[in-house]
N, C-alpha and C positions, 0 to 999 in steps of 0.2 A: 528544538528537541526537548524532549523530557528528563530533567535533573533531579535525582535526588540529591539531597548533598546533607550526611550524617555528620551532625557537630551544636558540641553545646547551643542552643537557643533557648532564650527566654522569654516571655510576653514583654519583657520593660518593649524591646525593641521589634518581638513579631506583631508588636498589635496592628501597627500602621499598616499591616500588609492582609489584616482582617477586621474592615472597618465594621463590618455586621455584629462583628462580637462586643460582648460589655466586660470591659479590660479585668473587673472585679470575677469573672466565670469563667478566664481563664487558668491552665492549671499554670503554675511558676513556672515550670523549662528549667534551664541547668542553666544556672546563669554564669559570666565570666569571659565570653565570647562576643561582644557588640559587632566587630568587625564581619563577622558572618553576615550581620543583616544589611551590610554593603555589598556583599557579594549578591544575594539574593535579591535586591534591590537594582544590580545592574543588572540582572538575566534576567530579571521582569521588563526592565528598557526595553531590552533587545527580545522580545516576545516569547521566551522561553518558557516550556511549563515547569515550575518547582515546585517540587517535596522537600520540606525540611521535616527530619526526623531527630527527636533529639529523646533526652531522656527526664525524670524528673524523680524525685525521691516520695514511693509509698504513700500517701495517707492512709490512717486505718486501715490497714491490709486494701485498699484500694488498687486492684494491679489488671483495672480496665484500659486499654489500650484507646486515646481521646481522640480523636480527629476534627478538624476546622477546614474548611475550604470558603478560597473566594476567587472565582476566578480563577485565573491560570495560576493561583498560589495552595498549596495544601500544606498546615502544621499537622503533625502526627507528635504527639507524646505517649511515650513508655513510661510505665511506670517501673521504676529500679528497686532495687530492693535498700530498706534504709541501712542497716548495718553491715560493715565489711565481713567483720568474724564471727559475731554472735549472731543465732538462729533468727531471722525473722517469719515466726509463726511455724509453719513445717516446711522452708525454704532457707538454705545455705544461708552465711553469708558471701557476698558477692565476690569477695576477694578468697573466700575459701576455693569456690570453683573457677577462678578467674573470668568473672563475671560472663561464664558461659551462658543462665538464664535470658539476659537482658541481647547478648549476641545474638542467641536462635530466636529472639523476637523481632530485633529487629531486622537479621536475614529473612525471616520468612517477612514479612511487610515488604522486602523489597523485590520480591520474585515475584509478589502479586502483584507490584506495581507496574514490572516486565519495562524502568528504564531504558534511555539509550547508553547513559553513564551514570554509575555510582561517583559522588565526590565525598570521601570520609575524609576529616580534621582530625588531628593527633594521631600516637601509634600506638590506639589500646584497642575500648571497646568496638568502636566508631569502625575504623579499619578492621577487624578483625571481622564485624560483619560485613563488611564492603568484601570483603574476600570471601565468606563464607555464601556471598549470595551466588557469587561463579559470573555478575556480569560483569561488563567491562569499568574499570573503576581506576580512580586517580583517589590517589593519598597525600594529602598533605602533614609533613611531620614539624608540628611546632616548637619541638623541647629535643633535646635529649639528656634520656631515663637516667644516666646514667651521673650527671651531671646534678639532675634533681636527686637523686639519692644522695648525694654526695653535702647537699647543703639541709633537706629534710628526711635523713638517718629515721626511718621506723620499719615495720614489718612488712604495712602496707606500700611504702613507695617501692618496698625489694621485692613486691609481688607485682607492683608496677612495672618495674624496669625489667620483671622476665618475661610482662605480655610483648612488651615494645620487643625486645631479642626474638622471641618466638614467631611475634607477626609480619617483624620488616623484613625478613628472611624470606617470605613471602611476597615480598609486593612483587609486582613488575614495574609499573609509571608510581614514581611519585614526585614530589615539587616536597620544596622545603621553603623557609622564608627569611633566606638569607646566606653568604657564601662560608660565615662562622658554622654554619650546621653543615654546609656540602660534606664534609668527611666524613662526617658521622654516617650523614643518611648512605652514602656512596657505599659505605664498608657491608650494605646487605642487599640493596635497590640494582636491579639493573638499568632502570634508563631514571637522572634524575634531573629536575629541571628546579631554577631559581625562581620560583614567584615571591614579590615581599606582602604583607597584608597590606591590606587597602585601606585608604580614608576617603572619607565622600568628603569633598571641597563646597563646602556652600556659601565662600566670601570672595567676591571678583580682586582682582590684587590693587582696584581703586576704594575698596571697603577697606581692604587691609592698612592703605598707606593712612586712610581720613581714622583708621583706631589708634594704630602706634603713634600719628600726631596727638593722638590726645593721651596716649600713652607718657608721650614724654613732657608733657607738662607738669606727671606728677611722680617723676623720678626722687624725688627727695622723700617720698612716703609708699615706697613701690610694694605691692604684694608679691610673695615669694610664694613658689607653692612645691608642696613633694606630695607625690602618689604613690601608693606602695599597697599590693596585695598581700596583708603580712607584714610585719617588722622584725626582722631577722636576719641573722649575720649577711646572708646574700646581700639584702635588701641595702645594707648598711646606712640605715634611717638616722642612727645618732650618729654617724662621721655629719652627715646632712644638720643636725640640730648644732651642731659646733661648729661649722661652719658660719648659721645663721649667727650664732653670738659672737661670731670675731665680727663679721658686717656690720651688726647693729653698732658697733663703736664707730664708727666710719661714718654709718647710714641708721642715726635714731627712730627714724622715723618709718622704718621698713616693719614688715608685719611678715610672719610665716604660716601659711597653710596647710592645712593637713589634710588629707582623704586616706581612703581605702578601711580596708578591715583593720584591728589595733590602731587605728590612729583615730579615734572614735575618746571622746572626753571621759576620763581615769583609766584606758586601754595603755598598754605597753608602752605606745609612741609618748603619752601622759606623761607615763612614770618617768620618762627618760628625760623629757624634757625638764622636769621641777626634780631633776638629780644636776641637772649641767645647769639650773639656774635662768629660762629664759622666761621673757620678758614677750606680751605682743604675738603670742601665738595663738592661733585655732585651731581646734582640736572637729572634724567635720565627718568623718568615721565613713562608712559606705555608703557611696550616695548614688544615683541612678547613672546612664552613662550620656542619657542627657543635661542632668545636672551638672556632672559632671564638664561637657564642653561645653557651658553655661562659663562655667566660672573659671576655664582654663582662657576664654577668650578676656577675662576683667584682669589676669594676671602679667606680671611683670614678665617672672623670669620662673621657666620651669627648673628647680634638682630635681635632678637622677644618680645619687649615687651609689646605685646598683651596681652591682663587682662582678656578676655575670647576666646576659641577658640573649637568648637566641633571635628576639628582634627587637622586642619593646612598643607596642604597638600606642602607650599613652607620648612616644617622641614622637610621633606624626602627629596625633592629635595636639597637642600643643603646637608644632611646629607650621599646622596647618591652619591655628590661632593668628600666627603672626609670632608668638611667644619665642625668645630665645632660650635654649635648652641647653644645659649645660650637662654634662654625663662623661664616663668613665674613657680615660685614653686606651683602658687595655680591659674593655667590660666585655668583652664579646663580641655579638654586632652593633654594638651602641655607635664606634667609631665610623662602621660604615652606613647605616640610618641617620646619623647627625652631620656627617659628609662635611665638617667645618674642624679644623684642627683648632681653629681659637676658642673655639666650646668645648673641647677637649683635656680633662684633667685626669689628675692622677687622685682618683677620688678616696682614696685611702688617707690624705692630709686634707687638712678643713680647709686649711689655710689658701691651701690652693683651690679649693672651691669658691671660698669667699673671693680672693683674688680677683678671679675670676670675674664672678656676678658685680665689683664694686666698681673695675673697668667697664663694665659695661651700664652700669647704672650713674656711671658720675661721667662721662661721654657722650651726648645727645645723638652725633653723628654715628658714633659707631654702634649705637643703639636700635634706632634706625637700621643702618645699612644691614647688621645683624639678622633684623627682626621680618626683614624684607627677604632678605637671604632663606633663612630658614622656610618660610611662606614655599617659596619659587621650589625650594630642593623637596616638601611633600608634594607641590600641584605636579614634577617633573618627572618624580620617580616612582609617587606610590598613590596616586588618582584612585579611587573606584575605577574609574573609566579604562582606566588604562591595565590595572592590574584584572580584571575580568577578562577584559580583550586576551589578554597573553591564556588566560585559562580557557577560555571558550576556544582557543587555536590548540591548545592541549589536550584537550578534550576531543575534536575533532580525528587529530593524530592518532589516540587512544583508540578510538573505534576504529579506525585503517587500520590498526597492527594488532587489534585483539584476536585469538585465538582461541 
C-alpha cells in the first residue's frame, strides 16, 4: 500500500534511503526523530510505497516545496516558517496562526498523493494535517502537551498545548508509545492502541555476549554516559553529575560522557559540572544519531536521570547496545521500557544512582547477566520488526472501519 507517514525527518538518517542524492544538496529535515527512519525502513522490507513528509525551517524566504524519490521511497520537505511570533517577511509567525500555513501545505501534498493511509507522529502540526487531508490516517501521540508545559513554561509551549487539545479531540485511530501516556491519549481518541517506538537490532545476541566479554575486562576504568536533549530541571542532568562524583571514590578510574544539546564543552551541562567539582568528564554536545550508537555501544552503563519521560527512545538504544541502563523508579514510562526493577532508582538522590551503577560495575556476573538482560528485553519488545508489524495490522484495521 501506499504510506505517507508526517513526522520530523532529517537527511542524517533519510539519505540511505536516497542513495542518488549527494547528502551536502540536501535540505536538513526537522531533526530529532531517528526512530522514524526504522519505521520507514521496515515498510520498505515489506514492499511498501513511502512518503515521508516532514518540515524544515525557511532559508532566505526559500518556502519551495523540495521533493527526492528513489524507488518506492519519496522525501517531500516543507519549508516552515522560521519565527514563531515575529513576521517572517509578509507571513505570520507560525505559532501566531497555529501553524496553519505549513498544515494547508502539507494537506494539500497529501490529497494529491490520494494515500491508502495517512500515518502523523505527534499532536500538532503533523496530525492536524493528517485530519485536515479527510483520508484515512493513524496518529501517533508522543508527549503530552500538557506535561511539557508544565516543565518548559513559555508562550509558545501554551500555544502548543492548545493545538494538541484542539486536534486529539479529533482523532479517531490513534496509537500512543506507551501505557504512561494511555490516559492522557484515551481522555480525547476514540479507539487507542499501544505501539512502543522501535529500534533496529543490528547485533546477533552472540555479538552482544563476545562485547560485554570485553566489556568486563575493563570494569575498573568503565565509561559512564548521559544523553539529554536539554539540560533542565526535567532532565535532572546534575542529580546525574553527583552521582558520577560519589562513584568516582569507589571507581577512580571511571569517566563520564556527555551528549546532546547543552552538554556540548562551556554549555550548561559545563557549568554544572566545574560547580560540583568533577574530574574525567567529556563534554560531546550533539552529535549525529549514528555517532551517537557509535559510542552508546563502547559504553559501560547508560544515566537516565530523567524525572519524566513518555517513553525514552535513547533506553532502547542503549539497551539494544548490551548497555545497562539505569533510570527513574517513578520517571513515567522509563519503569516500563527498562522492565528490570534492579536498574530502577529513585533518581532524585545521587547516592542511589551511584549505588546502583557501583554494584554493577564491581560484580562481573551480574554485569553480564544485566547487560544480557537488557539486550533480550529491546530484541523482545521493541524490534523495528516487530513494532512495524503491530502498525502495518493497524493500519490495515484503519481502512476497514474508515468512514
Amino acid at each position: 500500500m501506499h504510506i505517507v507517514i508526517l513526522a520530523p525527518s532529517d537527511k542524517s538518517f533519510i539519505t540511505k534511503f536516497l542513495p542518488a542524492y549527494d547528502l551536502n544538496k540536501l535540505p536538513i529535515g526537522y531533526q530529532g526523530a531517528p526512530f522514524i527512519g526504522n519505521i520507514i525502513s521496515e515498510l520498505l522490507k515489506k514492499k511498501h510505497q513511502v512518503t515521508a513528509i516532514t518540515t524544515t525551517i525557511a532559508v532566505e524566504d526559500d518556502y519551495e516545496i523540495k521533493t527526492f524519490s528513489t524507488d518506492n521511497f519519496t522525501w517531500i520537505v516543507v519549508p516552515s516558517r522560521p519565527h514563531s511570533f515575529r513576521m517572517n517577511g509578509n507571513k505570520l509567525g507560525r505559532m501566531v496562526d497555529f501553524y496553519s500555513y505549513e498544515i494547508k501545505q502539507i494537506a494539500k501534498l497529501v490529497k494529491n498523493l490520494q494515500p491508502a493511509i495517512v500515518h502523523a507522529h505527534w499532536s500538532y502540526e503533523f496530525a492536524a494535517a493528517a485530519i485536515k487531508s479527510g483520508f484515512p490516517s493513524l496518529v501517533t501521540v508522543h508527549d503530552n502537551a500538557f506535561r511539557v508545559f508544565k516543565y518548559f513554561k513559555s508562550t509558545y509551549r501554551f500555544g502548543r498545548m492548545l493545538m494538541a487539545e484542539f486536534y486529539l479531540r479529533k482523532i479517531r485511530f490513534a496509537s500512543t508509545v506507551s501505557p504512561y501516556m494511555e490516559s492522557y491519549v484515551k481522555r480525547n481518541c476514540e479507539i487507542v492502541k499501544i505501539i512502543p517506538n522501535p529500534i533496529s537490532i543490528d547485533r546477533t545476541i552472540s555479538e552482544i555476549n563476545y562485547i560485554v566479554n570485553s566489556k568486563i575486562r575493563s570494569l575498573k576504568a568503565p565509561r559512564l554516559l548521559m544523553i539529554n536533549n536539554g539540560w533542565n530541571a526535567c532532565k535532572n542532568g546534575v542529580v546525574g553529575l553527583e552521582a558520577f562524583k560519589i562513584l568516582q571514590k569507589k571507581i577512580p578510574g571511571a569517566s563520564m560522557h556527555l551528549y546532546g544539546n547543552e552538554s556540548e564543552l562551556n554549555g550548561l551541562a559545563y557549568k554544572d559540572s566545574i560547580k560540583i567539582g568533577l574530574k574525567n568528564i567529556f563534554f560531546h554536545g550533539f552529535v549525529s544519531n549514528e555517532k551517537l550508537i557509535t559510542e552508546l555501544k563502547e559504553g559501560h552503563i547508560l544515566l537516565h536521570p530523567a524525572l519524566e519521560e513518555s517513553f525514552g527512545v535513547v533506553l532502547i538504544e542503549a539497551m539494544a547496545s548490551g548497555v545497562p541502563t539505569i533510570g527513574g523508579l517513578n520517571s513515567g514510562a522509563v519503569p516500563w521500557v527498562i522492565n528490570n526493577s534492579a536498574l530502577l532508582v529513585n533518581v532524585l538522590n545521587p547516592s542511589a544512582i551511584s549505588n546502583c551503577a557501583i554494584n554493577l560495575l564491581t560484580n562481573k556476573d551480574l554485569y553480564s547477566v544485566t547487560a544480557i538482560g537488557c539486550y533480550n528485553n529491546s530484541v523482545n519488545r521493541f524490534s523495528a520488526h516487530q513494532v512495524v508489524e503491530e502498525y502495518v495490522t493497524y493500519y490495515n484495521f484503519i481502512i476497514k472501519n474508515w468512514e
